[in-house]
N, C-alpha and C positions, 0 to 999 in steps of 0.2 A: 820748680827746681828739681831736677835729676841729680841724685848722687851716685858713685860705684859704692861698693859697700865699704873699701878703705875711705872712704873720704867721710860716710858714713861714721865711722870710726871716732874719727879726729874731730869730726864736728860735735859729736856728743861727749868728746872727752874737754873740748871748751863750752858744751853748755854746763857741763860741772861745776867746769872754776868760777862760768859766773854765777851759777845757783850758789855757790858754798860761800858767796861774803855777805848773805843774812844776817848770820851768828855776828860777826865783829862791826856789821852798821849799827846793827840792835843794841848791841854793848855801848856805841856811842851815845844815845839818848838820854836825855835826862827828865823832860818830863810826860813822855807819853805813855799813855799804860796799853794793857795788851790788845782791849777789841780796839782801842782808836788804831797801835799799830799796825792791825790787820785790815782795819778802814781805809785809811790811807794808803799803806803800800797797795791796795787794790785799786784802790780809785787812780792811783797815778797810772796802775796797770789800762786800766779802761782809757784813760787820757792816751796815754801811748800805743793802744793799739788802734785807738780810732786815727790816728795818725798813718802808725806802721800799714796795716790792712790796705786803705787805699793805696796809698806809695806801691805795693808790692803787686797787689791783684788787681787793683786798678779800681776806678768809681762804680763799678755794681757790683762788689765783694759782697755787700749789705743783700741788695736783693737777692743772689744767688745761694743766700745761708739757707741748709735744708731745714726749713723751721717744722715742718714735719717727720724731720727723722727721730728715730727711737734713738739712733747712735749721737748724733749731731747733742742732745741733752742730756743723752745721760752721763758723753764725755764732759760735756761743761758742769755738769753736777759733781762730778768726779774730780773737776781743777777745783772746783770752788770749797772741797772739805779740804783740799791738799793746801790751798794758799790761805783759809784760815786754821787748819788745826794746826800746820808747820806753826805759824808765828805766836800763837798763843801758848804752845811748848815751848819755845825758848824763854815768855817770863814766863814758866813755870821751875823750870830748872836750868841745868849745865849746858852749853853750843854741844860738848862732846855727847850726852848723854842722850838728846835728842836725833844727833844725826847719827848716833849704834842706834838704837831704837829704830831709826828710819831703813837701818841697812839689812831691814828682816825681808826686803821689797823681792830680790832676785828669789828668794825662796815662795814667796806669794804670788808673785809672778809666775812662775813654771807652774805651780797647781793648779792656779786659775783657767791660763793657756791651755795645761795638758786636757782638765776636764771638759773645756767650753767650746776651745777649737781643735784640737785633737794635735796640740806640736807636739812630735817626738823628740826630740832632743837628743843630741848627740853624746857622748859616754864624758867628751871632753869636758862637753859646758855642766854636766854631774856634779864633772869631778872639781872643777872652778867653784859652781855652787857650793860645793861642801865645804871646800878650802876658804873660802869668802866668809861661811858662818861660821867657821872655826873663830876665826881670827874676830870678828864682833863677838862673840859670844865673849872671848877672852877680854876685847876693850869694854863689853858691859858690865864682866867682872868687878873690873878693874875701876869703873865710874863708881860703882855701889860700894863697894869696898872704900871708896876715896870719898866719898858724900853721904855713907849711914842713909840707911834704907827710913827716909822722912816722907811723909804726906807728900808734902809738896812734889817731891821727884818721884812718887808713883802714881800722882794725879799725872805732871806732865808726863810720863812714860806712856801713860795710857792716851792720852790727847795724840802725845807722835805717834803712837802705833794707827794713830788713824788717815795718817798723809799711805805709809805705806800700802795700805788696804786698798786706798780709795786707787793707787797709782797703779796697781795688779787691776783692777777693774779696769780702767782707762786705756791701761796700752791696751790690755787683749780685745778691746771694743777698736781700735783704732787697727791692731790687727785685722780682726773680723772682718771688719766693714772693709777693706781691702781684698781680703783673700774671697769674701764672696760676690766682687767684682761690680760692690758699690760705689757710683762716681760723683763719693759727698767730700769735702773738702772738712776735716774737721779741725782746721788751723783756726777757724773764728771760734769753734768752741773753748778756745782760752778767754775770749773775749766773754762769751757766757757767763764761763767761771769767775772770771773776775767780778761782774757787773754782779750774779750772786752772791758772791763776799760782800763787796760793797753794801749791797740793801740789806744784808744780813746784819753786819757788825754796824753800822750806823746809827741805829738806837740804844746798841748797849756803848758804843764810843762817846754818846755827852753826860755830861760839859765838854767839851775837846779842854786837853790842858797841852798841848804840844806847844813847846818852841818854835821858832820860825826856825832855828836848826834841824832840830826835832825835822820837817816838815820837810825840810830839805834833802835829809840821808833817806827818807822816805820814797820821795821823789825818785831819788836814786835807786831805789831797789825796786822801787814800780818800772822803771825802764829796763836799768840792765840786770837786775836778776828774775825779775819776772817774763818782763814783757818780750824782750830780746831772745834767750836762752828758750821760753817755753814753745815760743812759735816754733823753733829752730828742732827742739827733740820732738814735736809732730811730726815734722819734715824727716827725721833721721828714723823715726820707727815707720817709714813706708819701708824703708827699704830693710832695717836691721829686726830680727825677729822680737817680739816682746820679752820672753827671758833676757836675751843678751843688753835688750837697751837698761833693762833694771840692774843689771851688773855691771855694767858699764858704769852706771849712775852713782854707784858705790863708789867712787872716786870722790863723790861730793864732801863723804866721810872725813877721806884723807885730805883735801883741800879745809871744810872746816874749820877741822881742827888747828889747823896750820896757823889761817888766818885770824881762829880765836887765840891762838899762841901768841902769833906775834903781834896783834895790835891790839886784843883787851887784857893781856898776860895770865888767860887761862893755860896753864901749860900741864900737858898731857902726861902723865908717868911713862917710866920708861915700858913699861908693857900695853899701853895703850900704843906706846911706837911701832912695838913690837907685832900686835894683832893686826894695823895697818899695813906695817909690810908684808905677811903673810895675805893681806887681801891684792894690797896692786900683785904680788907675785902671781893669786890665781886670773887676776884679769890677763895679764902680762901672757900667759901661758894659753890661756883658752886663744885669745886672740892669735898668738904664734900659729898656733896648730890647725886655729880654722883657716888662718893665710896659706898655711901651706896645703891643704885639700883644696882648697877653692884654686890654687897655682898649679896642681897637677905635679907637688912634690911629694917622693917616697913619703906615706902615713906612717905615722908611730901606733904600731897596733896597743889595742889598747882591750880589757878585758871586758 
């Protein structure tokens, strides 16, 4: 799959919306606890990609995974703390609190990049960056303020900040192994990652207590918020560089929260609205201005 980088764009701005209905499926549950929820949605992940894979690459996907590469595992290493510490943060605390938490990613992201592969970064995407962590900085405020600084939400704080870390390694690997003109496919390394969580969380998941409901909105999130969306932002970071796909991503934030609004009626203060708008504004703006360099329109100089 070849993308332009607008197309780029839009496809990662829909694997957002379906990354970001974790928070309001997870809210639906009623008797699964955290490692079964992380067992499960994984294991549906693994069911669905041994599906997806073939369908897409065809019947020697399998043989063709570089089972020797350094990058090919250490990406799948890298999905497999993202898709268990994301879900064991949400029963830890708030939908909102875990995806501010997660949105420290664009700032991790450029460090990681700028030291490992040497991106420079344009003044625009800076100044986006900065704009982005204003605005969480503010909705993290605004969660601790709103929930009293307890155990529990500085355990799960600490748990999300580990989706972020692990996804600053991830892309800049997936970067990498591109820019030095490596021809590894590392769209199965979701399929890694998954099968990791899996063997992982499976001994601390029994007794299973899950509903067949339960079991079901699971199923759900192993296809289309994991398994669908994650292959899809492999595909969108060939082409889009690892900073912008992390900011990009920060959309998830403002999707979230939305969907924890409206279907578990977690609803946000009006400053937690407020620091979101100041984040799509910076996505909104960086993206503007890189369309217009890449189109060959007058640049807005910039300091």
């Amino acid at each position: 799959m070849t993308l332009r980088h607008g197309q780029a764009v839009w496809l990662m701005v829909a694997v957002t919306l379906m990354w970001s209905i974790a928070g309001v499926v997870t809210r639906q549950l009623s008797s699964a606890h955290s490692f079964e929820i992380t067992f499960w949605r994984s294991f549906f992940t693994v069911v669905s990609l041994l599906v997806i894979l073939p369908l897409w690459q065809g019947s020697g996907v399998f043989r063709a995974m570089h089972w020797r590469s350094t990058a090919f595992w250490l990406s799948g290493v890298c999905w497999s703390v993202m898709f268990t510490a994301f879900m064991v943060a949400l029963s830890l605390t708030s939908v909102g609190n875990v995806l501010v938490t997660m949105s420290v990613g664009p700032l991790l992201t450029a460090l990681v990049a700028r030291i490992f592969i040497g991106h420079r970064l344009p003044a625009r995407t800076w100044v986006a960056i900065v704009l982005a962590g204003l605005g969480i900085a503010w909705m993290y405020g605004t969660q601790v303020n709103a929930s009293g600084v307890e155990s529990s939400l500085l355990v799960g704080s600490l748990v999300a900040l580990c989706v972020p870390i692990a996804g600053a390694v991830n892309w800049t690997v997936v970067q990498r192994s591109q820019a030095h003109g490596e021809k590894i496919d590392l769209v199965p390394s979701v399929l890694v990652g998954a099968v990791i969580s899996t063997l992982l969380t499976l001994p601390l998941s029994l007794p299973f207590a899950a509903s067949g409901a339960d079991v079901g909105w699971l199923a759900l999130l192993g296809l289309v918020q994991l398994a669908i969306p994650c292959t899809l932002s492999v595909v969108c970071a060939r082409v889009l560089k690892a900073p912008e796909v992390s900011l990009l991503a920060l959309l998830e934030v403002i999707f979230g929260i939305l969907w924890a609004w409206w279907g578990a009626g977690e609803a946000p203060r009006p400053e937690v609205l407020t620091g979101g708008a100041l984040v799509i504004g910076a996505l909104v703006g960086n993206e503007l201005l890189g369309w217009r360099e890449r189109t060959g329109a007058p640049r807005i100089q910039t300091l």
